[in-house]
C-alpha positions in Angstrom: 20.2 39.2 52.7 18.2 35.6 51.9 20.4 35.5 48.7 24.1 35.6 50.5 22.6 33.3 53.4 21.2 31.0 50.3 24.9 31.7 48.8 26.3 30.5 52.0 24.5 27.3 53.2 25.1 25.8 49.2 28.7 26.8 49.3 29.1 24.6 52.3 26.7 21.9 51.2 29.0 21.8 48.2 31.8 21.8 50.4 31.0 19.1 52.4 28.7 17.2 50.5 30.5 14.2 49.9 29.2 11.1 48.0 27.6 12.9 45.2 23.7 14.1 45.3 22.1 11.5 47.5 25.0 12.3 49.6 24.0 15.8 49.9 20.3 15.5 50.4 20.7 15.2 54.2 22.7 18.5 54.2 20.4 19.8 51.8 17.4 18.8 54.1 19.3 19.7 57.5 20.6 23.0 56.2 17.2 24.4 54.2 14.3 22.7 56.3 15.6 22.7 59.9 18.2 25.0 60.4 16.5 28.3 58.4 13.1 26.6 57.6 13.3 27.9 54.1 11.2 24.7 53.1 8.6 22.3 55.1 9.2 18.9 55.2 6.9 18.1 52.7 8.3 20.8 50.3 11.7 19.1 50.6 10.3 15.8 49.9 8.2 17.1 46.3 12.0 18.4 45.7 13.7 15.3 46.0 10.8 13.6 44.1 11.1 15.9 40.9 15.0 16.1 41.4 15.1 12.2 41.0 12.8 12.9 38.0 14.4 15.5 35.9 17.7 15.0 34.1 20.5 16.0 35.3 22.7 15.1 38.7 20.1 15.2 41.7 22.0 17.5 44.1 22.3 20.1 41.1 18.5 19.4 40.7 17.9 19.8 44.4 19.6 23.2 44.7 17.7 24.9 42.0 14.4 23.5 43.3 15.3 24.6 46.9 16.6 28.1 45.9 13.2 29.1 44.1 11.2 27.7 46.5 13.0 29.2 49.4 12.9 32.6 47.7 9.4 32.4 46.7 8.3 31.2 50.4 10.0 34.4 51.6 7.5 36.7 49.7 9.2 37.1 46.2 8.3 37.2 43.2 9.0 34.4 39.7 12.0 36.7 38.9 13.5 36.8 42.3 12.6 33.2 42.6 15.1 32.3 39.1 18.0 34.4 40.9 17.2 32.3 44.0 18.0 28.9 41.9 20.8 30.7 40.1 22.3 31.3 43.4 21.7 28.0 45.1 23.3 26.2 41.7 26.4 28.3 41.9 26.9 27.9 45.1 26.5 23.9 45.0 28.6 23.7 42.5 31.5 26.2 42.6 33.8 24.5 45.5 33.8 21.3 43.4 34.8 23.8 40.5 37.6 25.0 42.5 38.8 22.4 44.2 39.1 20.2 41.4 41.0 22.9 39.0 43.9 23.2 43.0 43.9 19.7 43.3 43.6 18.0 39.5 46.9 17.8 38.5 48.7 17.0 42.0 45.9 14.3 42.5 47.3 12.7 39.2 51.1 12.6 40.9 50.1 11.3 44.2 46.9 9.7 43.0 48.8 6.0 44.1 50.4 7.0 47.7 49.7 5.5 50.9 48.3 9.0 52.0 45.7 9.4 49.5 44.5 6.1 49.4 44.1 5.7 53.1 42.2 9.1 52.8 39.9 7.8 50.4 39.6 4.7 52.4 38.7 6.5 55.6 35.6 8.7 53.0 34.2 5.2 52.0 32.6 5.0 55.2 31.3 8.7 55.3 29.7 8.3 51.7 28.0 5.1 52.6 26.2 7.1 56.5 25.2 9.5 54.2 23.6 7.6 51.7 21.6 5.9 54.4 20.8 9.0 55.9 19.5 10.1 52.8 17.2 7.1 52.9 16.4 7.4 55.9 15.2 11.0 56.0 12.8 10.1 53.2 10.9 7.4 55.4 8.5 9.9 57.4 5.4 10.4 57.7 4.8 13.1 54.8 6.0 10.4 52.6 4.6 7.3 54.2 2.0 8.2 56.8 1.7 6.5 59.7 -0.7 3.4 60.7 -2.5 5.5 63.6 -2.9 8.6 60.7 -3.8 6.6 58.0 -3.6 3.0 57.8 -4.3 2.5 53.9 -2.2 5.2 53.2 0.6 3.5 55.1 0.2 0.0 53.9 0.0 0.9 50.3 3.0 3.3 50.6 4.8 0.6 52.3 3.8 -2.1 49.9 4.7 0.5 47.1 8.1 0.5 48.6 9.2 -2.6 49.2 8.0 -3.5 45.4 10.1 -1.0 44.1 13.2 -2.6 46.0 12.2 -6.4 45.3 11.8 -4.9 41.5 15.0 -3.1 40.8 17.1 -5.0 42.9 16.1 -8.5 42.6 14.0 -8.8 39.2 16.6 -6.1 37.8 13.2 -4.0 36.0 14.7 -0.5 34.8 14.1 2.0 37.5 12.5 4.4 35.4 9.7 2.3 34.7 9.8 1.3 38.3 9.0 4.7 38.9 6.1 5.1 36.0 4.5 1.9 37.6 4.9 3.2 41.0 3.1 6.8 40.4 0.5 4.7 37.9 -0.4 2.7 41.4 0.0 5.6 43.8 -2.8 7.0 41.3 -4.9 3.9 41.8 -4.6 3.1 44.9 -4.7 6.4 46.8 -7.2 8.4 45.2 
């Protein structure tokens, strides 16, 4: 039963999940760690973190993490746990699969109407709320602390952060090495 109710909530995350990966990771978050608590918070958040660090498109990442894991936290076994991420992949990615094959060739004809652009006008917005929601659920207290919790924690996390924006957006430094400087601190600084 946990493997058609996995089926279902990607299918709709895939559905709905527009704005590519980040996009989804609210839905993703919303769908596996407060609607069926499939995942803790701080299960979701290791996810994300090893999704934005494998190759490969972070949603697709996500939804094989999130299907293992929520298989294995119902009891399974490895095996049952591989059919879990199989599933949740499919899933993700099969109404994008279908939708594109309907709507490829008529997109290319009406690609340049009125209609279509004001749709894609009026999704602009959408993609950019859920973007920031994706930001925003990624600034708790699993992944920051809090100052009353732990203060050092907290400050260094918060430092951490703010030098990773300052450093990919301003000084333009690749974010991949943003990332190997960030873990080399997180090592240093936190334990």
């Amino acid at each position: 039963m946990i493997y058609l109710d996995l089926f279902i909530t990607f299918f709709k995350i895939g559905l709905f999940g527009f704005g590519g990966g980040y996009g989804m990771l609210s839905l993703i978050q919303h769908e596996t760690v407060e609607r069926a608590h499939w995942l803790s918070t701080a299960e979701f958040t290791d996810i994300v973190a090893i999704s934005q660090m494998t190759p490969g498109p972070i949603g697709i990442n996500s939804a094989t993490y999130c299907g293992y894991t929520a298989i294995h936290n119902a009891g399974y076994g490895h095996l049952m746990g591989i059919l879990g991420s199989a599933t949740a992949t499919l899933a993700l990615m099969l109404p994008s699969f279908i939708l594109m094959i309907l709507i490829s060739r008529m997109f290319m004809r009406y690609m340049n109407t009125p209609a279509v652009k004001a749709i894609f006008a009026g999704l602009r917005p959408a993609v950019v709320g859920l973007l920031a929601a994706a930001t925003l659920l990624l600034c708790n207290a699993d992944n920051f602390s809090t100052p009353t919790q732990n203060p050092w924690q907290f400050c260094i996390s918060l430092a951490l952060c703010l030098a990773t924006v300052f450093g990919t957006g301003y000084l333009r430094i690749n974010p991949i090495r943003m990332i190997c400087y960030s873990a080399l601190a997180g090592l240093l600084l936190l334990y």
